[in-house]
MIFI-661706 format. One line per 5 residues: number of its first residue (from 1); their letters; for each residue x, y negated, z of N, C-alpha, C, O. Coordinates in steps of 0.05 Angstrom, whole numbers, plus 5000, padded with zeros to 4 digits. Last residue first. Layout:
REM MIFI-661706
NUM = A = X:Y:Z:X:Y:Z:X:Y:Z:X:Y:Z ~ ...
REM end
This chain:
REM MIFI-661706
309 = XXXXX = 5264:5019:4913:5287:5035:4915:5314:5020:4893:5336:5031:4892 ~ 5234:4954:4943:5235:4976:4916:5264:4996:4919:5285:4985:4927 ~ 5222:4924:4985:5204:4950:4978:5202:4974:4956:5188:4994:4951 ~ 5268:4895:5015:5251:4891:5001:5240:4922:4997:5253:4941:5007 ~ 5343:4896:5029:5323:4882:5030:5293:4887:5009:5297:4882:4985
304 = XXXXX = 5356:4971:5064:5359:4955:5047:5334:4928:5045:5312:4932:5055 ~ 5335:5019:5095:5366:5000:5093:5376:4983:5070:5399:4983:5060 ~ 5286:5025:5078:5288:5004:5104:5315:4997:5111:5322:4979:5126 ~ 5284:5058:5037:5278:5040:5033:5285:5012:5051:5288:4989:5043 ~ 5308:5111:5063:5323:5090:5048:5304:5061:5041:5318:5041:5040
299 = XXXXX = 5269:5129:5084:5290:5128:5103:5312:5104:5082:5327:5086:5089 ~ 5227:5133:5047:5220:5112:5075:5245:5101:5078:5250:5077:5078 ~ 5248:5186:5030:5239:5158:5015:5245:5134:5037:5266:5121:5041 ~ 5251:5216:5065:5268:5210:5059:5269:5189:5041:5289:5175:5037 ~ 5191:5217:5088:5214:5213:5109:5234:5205:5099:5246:5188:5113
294 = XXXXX = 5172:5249:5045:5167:5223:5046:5183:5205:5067:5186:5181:5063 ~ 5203:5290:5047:5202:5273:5017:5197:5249:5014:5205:5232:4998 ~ 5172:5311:5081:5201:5307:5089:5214:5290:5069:5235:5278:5075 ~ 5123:5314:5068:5126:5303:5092:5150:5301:5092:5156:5283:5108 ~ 5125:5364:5037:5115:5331:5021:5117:5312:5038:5112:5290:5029
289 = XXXXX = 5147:5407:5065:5164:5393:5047:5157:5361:5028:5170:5345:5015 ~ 5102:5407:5083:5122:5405:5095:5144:5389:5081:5153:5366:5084 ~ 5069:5420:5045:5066:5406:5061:5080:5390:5073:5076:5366:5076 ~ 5105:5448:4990:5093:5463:5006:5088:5434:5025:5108:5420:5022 ~ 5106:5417:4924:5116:5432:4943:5107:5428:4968:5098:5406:4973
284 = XXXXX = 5075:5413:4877:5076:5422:4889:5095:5434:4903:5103:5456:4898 ~ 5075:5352:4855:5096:5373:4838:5100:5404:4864:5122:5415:4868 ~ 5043:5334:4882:5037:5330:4847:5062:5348:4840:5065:5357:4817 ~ 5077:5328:4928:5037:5344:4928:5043:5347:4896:5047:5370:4890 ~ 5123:5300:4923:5122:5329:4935:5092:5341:4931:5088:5365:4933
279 = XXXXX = 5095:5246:4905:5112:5255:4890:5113:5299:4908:5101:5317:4897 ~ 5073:5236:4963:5049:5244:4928:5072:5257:4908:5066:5278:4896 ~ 5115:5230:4989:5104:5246:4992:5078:5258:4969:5070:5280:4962 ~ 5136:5189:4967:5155:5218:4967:5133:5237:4973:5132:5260:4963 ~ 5095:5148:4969:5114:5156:4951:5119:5181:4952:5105:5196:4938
274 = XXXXX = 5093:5142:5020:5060:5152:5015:5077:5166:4987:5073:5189:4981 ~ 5138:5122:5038:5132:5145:5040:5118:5165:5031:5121:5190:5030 ~ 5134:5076:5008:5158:5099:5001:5149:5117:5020:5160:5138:5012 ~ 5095:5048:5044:5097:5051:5007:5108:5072:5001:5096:5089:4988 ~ 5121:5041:5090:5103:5066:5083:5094:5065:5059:5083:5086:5052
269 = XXXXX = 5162:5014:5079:5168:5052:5093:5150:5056:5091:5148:5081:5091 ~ 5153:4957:5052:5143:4980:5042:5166:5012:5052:5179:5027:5037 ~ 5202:4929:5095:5176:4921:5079:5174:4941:5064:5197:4949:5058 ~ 5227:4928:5142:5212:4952:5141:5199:4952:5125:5180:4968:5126 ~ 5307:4923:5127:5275:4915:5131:5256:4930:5125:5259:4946:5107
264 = XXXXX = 5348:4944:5147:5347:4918:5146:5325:4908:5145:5320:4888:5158 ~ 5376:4993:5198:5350:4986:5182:5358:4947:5183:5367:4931:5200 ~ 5420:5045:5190:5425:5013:5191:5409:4992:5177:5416:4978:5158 ~ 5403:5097:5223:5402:5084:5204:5416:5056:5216:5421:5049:5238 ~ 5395:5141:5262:5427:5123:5266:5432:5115:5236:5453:5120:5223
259 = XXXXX = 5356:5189:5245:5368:5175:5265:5395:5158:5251:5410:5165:5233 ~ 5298:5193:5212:5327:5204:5202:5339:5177:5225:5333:5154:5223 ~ 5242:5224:5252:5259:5202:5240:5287:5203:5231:5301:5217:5246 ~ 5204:5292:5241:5217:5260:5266:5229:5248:5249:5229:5259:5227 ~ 5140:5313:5227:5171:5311:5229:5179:5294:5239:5164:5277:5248
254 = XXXXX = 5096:5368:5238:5102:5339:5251:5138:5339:5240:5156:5356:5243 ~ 5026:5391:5222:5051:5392:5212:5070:5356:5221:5064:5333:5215 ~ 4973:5441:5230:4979:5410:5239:5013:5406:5237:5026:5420:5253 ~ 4922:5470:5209:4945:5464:5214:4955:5434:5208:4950:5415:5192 ~ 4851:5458:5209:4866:5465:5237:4905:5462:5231:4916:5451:5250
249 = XXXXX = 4860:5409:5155:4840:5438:5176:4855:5442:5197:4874:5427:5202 ~ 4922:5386:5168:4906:5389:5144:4889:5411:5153:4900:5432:5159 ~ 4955:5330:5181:4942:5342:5196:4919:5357:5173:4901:5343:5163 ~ 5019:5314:5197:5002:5314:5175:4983:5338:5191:4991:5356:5206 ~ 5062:5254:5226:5037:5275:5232:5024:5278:5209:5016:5259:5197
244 = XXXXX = 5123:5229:5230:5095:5230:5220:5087:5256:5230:5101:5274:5240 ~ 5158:5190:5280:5162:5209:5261:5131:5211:5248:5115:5194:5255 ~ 5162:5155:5327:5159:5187:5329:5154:5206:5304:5148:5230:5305 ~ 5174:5104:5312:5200:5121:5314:5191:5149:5325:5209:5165:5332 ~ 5114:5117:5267:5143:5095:5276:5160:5119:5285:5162:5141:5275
239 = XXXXX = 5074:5147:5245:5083:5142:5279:5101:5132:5292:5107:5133:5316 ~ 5033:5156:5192:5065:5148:5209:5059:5136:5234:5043:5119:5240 ~ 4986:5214:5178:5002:5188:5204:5027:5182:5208:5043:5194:5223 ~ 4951:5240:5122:4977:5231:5136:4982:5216:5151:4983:5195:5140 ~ 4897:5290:5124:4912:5268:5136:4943:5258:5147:4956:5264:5167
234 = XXXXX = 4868:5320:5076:4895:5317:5080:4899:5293:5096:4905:5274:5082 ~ 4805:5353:5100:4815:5337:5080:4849:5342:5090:4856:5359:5106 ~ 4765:5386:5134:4774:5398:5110:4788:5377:5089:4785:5381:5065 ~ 4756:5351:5176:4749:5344:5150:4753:5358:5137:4745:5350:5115 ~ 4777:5368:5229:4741:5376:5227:4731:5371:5202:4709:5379:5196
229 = XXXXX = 4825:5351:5235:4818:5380:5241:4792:5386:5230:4787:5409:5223 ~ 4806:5296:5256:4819:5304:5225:4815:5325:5213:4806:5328:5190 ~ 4799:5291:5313:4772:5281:5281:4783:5300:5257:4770:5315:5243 ~ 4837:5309:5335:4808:5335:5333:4792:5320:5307:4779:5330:5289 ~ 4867:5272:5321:4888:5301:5314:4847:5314:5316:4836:5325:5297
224 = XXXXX = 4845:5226:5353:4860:5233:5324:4861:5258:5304:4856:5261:5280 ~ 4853:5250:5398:4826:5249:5394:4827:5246:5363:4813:5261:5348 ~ 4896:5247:5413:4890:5280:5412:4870:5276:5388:4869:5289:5367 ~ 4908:5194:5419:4918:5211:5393:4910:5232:5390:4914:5243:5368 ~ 4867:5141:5447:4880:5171:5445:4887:5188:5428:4868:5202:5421
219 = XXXXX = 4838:5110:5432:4855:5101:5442:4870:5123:5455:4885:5119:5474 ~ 4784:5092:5386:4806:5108:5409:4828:5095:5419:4835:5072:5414 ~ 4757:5084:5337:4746:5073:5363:4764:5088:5384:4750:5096:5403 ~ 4770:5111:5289:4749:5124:5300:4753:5111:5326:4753:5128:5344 ~ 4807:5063:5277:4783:5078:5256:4759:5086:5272:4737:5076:5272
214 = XXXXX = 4834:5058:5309:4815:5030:5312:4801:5046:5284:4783:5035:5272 ~ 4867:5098:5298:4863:5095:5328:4835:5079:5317:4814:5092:5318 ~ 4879:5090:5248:4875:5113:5253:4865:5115:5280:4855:5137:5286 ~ 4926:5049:5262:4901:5049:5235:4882:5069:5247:4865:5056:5261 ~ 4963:5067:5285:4933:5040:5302:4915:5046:5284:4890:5047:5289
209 = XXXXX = 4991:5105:5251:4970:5116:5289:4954:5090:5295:4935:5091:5309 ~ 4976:5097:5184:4991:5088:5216:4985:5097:5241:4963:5089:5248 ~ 4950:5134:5133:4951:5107:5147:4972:5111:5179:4978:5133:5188 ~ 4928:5159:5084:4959:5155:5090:4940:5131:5113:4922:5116:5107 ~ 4893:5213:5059:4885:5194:5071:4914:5185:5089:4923:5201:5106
204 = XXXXX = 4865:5254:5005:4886:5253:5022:4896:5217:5029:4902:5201:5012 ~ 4816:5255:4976:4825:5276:4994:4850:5274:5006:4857:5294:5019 ~ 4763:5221:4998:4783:5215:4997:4799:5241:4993:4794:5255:5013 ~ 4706:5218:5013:4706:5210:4986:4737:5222:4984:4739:5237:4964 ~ 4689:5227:5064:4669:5238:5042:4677:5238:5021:4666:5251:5003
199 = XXXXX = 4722:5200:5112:4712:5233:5111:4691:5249:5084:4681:5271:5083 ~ 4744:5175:5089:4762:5192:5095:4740:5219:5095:4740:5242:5086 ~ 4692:5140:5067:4710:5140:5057:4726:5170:5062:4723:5187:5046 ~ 4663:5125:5116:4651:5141:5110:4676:5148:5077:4668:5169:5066 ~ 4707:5096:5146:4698:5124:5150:4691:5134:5131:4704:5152:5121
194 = XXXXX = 4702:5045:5111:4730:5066:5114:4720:5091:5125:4725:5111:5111 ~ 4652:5032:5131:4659:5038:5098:4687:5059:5098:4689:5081:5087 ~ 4663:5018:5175:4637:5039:5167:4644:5045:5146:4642:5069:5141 ~ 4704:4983:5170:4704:5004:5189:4687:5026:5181:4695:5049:5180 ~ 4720:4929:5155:4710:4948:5142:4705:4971:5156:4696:4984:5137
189 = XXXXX = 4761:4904:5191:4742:4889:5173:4719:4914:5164:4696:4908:5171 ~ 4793:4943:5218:4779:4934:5235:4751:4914:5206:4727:4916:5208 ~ 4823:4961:5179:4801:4971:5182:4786:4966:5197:4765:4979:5198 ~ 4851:4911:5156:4828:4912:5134:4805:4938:5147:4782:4941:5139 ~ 4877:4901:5200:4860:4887:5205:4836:4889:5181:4815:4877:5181
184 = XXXXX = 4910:4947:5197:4901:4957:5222:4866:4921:5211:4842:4923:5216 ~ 4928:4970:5128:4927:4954:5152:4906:4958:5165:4886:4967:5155 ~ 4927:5022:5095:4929:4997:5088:4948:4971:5112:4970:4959:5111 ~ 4901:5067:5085:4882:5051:5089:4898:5018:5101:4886:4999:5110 ~ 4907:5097:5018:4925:5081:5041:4902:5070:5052:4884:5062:5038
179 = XXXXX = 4890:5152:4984:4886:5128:4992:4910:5123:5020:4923:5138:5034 ~ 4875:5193:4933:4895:5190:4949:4887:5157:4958:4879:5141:4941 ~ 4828:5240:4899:4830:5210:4914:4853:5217:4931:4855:5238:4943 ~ 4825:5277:4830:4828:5277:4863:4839:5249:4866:4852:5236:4850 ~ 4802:5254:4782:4798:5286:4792:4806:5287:4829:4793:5296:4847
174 = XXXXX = 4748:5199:4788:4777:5213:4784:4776:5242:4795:4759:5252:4809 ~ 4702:5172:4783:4711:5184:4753:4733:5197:4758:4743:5209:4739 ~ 4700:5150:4828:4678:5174:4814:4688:5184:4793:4682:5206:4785 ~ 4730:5127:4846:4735:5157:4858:4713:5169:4838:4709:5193:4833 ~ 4718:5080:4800:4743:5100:4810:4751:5127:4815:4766:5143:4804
169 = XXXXX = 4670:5060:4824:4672:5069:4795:4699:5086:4793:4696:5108:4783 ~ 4695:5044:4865:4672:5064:4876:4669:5082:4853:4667:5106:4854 ~ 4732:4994:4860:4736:5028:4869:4718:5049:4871:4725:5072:4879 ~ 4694:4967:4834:4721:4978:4815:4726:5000:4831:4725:5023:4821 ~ 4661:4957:4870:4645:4969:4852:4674:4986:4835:4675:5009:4825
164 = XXXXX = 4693:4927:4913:4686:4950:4918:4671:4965:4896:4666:4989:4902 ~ 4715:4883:4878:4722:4904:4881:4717:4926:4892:4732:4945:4888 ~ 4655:4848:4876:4661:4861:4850:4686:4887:4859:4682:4910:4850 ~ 4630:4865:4944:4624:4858:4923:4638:4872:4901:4640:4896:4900 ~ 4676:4873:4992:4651:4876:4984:4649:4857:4963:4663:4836:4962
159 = XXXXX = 4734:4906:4982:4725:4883:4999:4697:4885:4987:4696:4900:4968 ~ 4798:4934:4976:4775:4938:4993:4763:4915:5001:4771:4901:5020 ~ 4850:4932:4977:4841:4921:4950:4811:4922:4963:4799:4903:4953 ~ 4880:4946:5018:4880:4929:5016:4858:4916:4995:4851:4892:4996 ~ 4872:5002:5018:4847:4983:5027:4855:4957:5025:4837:4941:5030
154 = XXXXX = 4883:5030:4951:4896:5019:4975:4876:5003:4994:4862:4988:4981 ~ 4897:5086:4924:4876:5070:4926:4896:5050:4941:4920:5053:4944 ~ 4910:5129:4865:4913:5121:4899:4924:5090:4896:4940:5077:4883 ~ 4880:5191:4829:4892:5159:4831:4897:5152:4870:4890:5164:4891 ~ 4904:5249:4789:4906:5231:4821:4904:5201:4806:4916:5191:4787
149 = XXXXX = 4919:5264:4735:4914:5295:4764:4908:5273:4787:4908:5284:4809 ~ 4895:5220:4689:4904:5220:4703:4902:5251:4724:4879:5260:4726 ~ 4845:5220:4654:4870:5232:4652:4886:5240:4659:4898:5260:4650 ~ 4808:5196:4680:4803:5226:4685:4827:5233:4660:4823:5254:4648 ~ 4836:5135:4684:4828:5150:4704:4822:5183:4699:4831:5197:4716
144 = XXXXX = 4835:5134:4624:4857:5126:4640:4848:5147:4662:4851:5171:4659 ~ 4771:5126:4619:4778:5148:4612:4824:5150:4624:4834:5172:4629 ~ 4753:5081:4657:4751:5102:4662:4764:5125:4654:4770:5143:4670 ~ 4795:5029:4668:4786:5042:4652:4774:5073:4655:4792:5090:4654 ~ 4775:4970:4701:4786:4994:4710:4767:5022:4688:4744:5031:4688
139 = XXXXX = 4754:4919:4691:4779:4918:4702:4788:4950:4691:4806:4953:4674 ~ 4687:4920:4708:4704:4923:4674:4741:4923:4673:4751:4928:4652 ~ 4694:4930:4764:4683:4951:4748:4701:4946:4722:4720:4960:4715 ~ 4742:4874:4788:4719:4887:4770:4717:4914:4761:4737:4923:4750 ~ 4794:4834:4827:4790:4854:4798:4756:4868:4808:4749:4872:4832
134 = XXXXX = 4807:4792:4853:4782:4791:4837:4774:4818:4810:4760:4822:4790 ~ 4849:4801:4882:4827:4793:4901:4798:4799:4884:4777:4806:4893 ~ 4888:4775:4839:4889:4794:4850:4859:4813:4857:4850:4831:4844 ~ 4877:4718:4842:4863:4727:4819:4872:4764:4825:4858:4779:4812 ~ 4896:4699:4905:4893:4695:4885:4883:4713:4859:4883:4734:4872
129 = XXXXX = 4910:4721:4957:4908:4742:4935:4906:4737:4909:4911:4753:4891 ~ 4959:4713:4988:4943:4696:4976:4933:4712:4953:4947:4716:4933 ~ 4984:4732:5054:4982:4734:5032:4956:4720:5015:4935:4718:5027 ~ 5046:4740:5096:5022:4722:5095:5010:4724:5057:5025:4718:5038 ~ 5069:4793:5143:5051:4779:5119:5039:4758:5115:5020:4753:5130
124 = XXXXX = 5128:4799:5174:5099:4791:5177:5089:4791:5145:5105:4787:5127 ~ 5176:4866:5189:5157:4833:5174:5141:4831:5180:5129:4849:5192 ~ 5230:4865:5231:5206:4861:5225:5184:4851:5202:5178:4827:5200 ~ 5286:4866:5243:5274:4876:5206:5249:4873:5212:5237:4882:5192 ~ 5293:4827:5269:5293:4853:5280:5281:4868:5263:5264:4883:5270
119 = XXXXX = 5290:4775:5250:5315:4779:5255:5318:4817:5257:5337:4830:5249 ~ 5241:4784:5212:5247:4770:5226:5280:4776:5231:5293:4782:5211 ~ 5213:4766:5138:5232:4786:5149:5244:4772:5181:5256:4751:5178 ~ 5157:4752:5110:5175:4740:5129:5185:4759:5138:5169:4775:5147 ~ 5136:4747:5043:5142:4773:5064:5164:4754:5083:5183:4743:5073
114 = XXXXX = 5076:4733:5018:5095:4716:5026:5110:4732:5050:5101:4732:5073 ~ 5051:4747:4961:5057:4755:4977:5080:4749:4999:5102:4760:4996 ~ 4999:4728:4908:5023:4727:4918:5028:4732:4943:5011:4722:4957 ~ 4978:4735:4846:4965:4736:4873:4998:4735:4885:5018:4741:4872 ~ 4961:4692:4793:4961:4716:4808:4973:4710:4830:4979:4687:4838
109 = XXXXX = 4909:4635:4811:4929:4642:4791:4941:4674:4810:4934:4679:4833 ~ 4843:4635:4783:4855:4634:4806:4883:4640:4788:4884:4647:4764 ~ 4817:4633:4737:4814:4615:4745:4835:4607:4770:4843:4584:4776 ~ 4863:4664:4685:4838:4666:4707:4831:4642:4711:4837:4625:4694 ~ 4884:4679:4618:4885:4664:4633:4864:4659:4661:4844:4648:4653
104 = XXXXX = 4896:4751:4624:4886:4722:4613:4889:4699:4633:4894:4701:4657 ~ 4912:4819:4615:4917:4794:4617:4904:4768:4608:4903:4765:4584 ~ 4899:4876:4608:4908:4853:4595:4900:4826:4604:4879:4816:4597 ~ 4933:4942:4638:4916:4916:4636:4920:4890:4628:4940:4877:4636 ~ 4963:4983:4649:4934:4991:4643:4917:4958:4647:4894:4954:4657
99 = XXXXX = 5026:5001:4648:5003:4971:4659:4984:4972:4643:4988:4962:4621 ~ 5060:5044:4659:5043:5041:4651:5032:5015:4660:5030:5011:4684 ~ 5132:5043:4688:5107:5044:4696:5086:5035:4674:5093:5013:4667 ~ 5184:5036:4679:5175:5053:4669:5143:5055:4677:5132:5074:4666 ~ 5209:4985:4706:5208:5018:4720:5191:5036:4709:5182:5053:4724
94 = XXXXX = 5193:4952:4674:5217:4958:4668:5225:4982:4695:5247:4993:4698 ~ 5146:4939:4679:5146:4959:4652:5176:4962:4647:5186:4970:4626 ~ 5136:4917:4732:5130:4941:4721:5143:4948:4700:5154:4969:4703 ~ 5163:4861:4708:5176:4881:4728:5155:4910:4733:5171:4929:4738 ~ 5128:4845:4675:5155:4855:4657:5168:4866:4685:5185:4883:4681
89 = XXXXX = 5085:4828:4708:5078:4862:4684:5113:4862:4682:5123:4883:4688 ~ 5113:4792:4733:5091:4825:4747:5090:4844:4728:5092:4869:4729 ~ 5123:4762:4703:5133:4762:4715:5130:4794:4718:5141:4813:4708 ~ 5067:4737:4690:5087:4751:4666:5114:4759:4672:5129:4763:4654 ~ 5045:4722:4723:5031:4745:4721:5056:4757:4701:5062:4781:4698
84 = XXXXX = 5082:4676:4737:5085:4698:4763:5066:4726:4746:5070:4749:4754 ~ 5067:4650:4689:5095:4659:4702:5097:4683:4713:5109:4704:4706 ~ 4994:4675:4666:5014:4650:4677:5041:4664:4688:5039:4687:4695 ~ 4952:4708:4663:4964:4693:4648:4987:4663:4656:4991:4640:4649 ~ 4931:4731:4723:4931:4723:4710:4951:4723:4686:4968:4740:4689
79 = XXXXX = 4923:4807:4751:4937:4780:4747:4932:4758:4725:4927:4769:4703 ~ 4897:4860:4766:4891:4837:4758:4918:4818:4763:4930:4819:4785 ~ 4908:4933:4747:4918:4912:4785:4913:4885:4764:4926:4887:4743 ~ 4932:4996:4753:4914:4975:4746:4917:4953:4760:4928:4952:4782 ~ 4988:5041:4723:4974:5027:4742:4960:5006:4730:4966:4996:4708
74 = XXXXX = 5024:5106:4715:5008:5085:4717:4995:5070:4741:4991:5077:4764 ~ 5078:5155:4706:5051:5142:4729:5038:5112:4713:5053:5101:4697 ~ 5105:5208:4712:5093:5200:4699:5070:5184:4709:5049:5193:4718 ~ 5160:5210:4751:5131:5224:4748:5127:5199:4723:5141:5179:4718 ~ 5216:5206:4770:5210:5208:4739:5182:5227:4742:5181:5252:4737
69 = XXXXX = 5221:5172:4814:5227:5201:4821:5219:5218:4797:5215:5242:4801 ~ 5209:5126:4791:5233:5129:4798:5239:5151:4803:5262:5157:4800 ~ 5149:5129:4801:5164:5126:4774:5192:5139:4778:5197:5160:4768 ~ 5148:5121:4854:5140:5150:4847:5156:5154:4812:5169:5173:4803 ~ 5155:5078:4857:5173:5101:4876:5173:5121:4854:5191:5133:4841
64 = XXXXX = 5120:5060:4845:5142:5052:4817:5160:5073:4832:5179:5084:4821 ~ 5073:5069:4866:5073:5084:4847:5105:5088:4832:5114:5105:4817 ~ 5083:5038:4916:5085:5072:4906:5088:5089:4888:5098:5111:4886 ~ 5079:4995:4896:5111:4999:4909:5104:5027:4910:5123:5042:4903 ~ 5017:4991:4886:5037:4985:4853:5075:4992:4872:5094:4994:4857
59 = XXXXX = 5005:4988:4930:4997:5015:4913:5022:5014:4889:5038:5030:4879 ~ 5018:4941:4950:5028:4965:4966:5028:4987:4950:5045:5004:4953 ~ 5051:4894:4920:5032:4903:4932:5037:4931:4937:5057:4943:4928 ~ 5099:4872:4868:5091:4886:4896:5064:4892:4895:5052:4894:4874 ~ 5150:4842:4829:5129:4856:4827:5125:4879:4845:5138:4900:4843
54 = XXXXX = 5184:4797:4875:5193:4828:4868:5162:4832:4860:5145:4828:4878 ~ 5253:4757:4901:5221:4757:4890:5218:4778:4866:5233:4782:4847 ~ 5291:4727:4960:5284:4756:4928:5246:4756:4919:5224:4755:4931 ~ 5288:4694:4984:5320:4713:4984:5307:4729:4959:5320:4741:4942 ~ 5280:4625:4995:5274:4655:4983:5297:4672:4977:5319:4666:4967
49 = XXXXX = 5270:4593:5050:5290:4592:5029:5285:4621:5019:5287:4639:5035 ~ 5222:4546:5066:5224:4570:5066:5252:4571:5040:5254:4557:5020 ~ 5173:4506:5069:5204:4501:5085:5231:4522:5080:5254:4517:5087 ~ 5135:4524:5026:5163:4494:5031:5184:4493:5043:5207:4484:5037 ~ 5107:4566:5048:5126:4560:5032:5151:4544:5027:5175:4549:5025
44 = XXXXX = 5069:4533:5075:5083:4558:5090:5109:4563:5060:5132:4557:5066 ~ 5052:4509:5029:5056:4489:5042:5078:4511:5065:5101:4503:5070 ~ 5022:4542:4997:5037:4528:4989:5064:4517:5017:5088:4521:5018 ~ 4982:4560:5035:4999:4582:5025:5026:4563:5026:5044:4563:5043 ~ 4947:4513:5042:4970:4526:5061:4981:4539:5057:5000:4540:5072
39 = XXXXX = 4943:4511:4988:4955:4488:4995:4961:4495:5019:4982:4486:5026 ~ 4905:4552:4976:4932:4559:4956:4957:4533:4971:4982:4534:4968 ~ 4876:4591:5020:4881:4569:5010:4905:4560:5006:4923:4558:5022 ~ 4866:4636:5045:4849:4638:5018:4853:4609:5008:4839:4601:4989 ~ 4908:4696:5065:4909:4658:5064:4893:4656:5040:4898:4668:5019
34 = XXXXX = 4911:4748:5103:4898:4731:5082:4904:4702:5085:4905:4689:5106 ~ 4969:4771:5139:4941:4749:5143:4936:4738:5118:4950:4720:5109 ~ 4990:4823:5172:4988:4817:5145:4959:4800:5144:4936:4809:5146 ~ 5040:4844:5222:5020:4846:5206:5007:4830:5182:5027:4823:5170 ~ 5078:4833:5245:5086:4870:5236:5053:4857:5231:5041:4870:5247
29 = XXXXX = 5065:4779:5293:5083:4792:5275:5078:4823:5265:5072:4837:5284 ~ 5014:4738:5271:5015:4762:5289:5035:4778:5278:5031:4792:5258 ~ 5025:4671:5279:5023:4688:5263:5028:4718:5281:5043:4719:5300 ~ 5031:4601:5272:5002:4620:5285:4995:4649:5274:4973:4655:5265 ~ 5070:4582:5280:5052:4581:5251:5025:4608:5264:5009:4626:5259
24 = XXXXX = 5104:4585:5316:5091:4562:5311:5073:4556:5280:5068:4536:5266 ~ 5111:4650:5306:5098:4627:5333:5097:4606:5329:5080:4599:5346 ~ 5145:4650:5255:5119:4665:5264:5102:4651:5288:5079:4643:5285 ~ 5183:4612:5272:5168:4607:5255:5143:4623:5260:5122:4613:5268 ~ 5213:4639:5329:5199:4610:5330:5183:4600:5292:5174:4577:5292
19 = XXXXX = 5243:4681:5302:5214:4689:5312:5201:4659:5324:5177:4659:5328 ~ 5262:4664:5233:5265:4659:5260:5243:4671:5283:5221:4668:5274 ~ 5266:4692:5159:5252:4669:5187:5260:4678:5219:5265:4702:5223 ~ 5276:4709:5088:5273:4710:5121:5279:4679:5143:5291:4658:5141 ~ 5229:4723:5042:5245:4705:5061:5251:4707:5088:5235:4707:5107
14 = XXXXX = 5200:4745:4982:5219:4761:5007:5234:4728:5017:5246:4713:5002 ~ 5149:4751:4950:5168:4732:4954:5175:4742:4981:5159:4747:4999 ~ 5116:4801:4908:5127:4784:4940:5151:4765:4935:5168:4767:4918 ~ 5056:4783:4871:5089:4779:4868:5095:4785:4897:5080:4774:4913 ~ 5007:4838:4863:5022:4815:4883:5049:4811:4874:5064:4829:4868
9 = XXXXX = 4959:4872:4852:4984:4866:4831:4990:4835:4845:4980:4814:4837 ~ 4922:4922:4890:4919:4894:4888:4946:4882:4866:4961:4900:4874 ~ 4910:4975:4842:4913:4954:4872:4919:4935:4870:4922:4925:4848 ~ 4913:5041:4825:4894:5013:4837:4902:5000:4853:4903:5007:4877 ~ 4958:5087:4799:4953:5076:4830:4931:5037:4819:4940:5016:4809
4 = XXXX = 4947:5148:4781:4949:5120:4775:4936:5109:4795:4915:5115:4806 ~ 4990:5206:4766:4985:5185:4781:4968:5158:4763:4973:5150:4740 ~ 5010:5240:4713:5008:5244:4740:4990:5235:4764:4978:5250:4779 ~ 4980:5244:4651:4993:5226:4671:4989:5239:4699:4967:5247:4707
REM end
């Protein structure tokens, strides 16, 4: 197997909203707010008219990229026994994707993903991890894993206790680490842990210029560009409309944006990127070229509604 991506196994529910919803619901637009209670989840819901509902989360929209570009991939990710979990596996296993996991009934029900699209393709998040939130060491098969040339990670799935043991049991058993760090508020949550992560465990590390700023405490991109230089690892940075940054030992590799799109929504450009681009590493082509793979993933994903090609 090529790939096997860990992570959180979210339905999204795709709706679009007004920028007076985000503001009278107390919400930070272009980012992504835990909800640990199923009756405000619920209730943010109600008013809401659903345009599309899609087996998601961030690792499981890479990998199925990656499916789609005919790698050979898998994936782990908790859901219950109920609709939405039977929902989740039959939309994996109809992009060809492996589901490395059985199912029961939980306590929590699976996990769900509430994507507000604003007028200006923005989204917000609001998400309920539900039985997601709870995967385990016994979750995550080891020998799967050292079959696999790569797994990749997501911080979303990052939290202390039972899932930090599933990922730790992870990098240890895998031949090489690909990770997302996700969001700007899982690294502000976690910070010591994410370092010591990029720089000890990971070998190729996808995150955002804030991600990447509020990692190492900056507020300057040089300062970015010298941490990275110093890991002997693979750092990828999207940079919105300045295009990405790959930064690997001293060479440093930059592309710009495919201009005079007709973007509908931004939900997973960096899913599909991290995509094109693992897809260009696993079938070796040159850096450059895994950076432009991922530019062209992205570039389609965002003229269209939702996170799947």
């Amino acid at each position: 197997m090529k790939i096997l991506g860990i992570g959180n196994a979210i339905v999204d529910v795709i709706c679009k909203v007004d920028e007076n919803f985000i503001n009278q619901n107390n919400l930070t637009k272009g980012t992504m707010k835990l909800i640990f209670d199923d009756k405000e989840f619920q209730s943010l819901l109600s008013n809401l008219k659903i345009e599309k509902t899609i087996s998601g989360g961030s690792v499981a929209n890479s990998i199925v990229g990656l499916s789609q570009l005919g790698n050979n991939v898998g994936f782990i990710g908790k859901v219950s026994d109920d609709e939405l979990g039977n929902k989740y596996e039959e939309g994996l296993k109809s992009e060809k994707v492996k589901y490395f996991y059985s199912k029961k009934k939980e306590e929590l029900p699976t996990g769900t993903c509430l994507i507000l699209v604003t007028p200006d393709s923005e989204r917000t998040m609001c998400t309920f991890l539900g039985t997601a939130g709870k995967i385990n060491e016994k979750d995550v098969n080891v020998d799967f894993i050292k079959q696999s040339e790569m797994i990749f990670l997501e911080g979303y799935l990052w939290d202390e206790g039972e899932p930090k043991k599933a990922f730790e049991k992870a990098i240890k058993s895998a031949n090489k680490v690909a990770m997302s760090l996700s969001d700007q508020f899982c690294v502000d949550r976690h910070k010591p842990h994410f370092l010591d992560l990029v720089k000890n465990k990971i070998d190729i590390t996808f995150a955002n210029e804030q991600e990447m700023m509020s990692l190492i405490d900056t507020k300057n991109f040089d300062e970015v560009i010298n941490f990275a230089k110093n890991l002997n690892k693979i750092i990828v940075i999207t940079r919105g409309e300045k295009g990405a940054v790959l930064i690997s030992n001293n060479e440093i590799f930059e592309n710009g944006i495919e201009k005079n799109l007709l973007i509908k929504d931004l939900t997973g450009a960096g899913d599909l990127f991290a995509a094109g681009f693992l897809h260009g590493y696993l079938n070796n082509l040159d850096l450059m070229g895994c950076l432009n793979k991922g530019k062209e993933l992205s570039s389609k994903v965002i003229q269209q509604i939702g996170a799947r090609l």
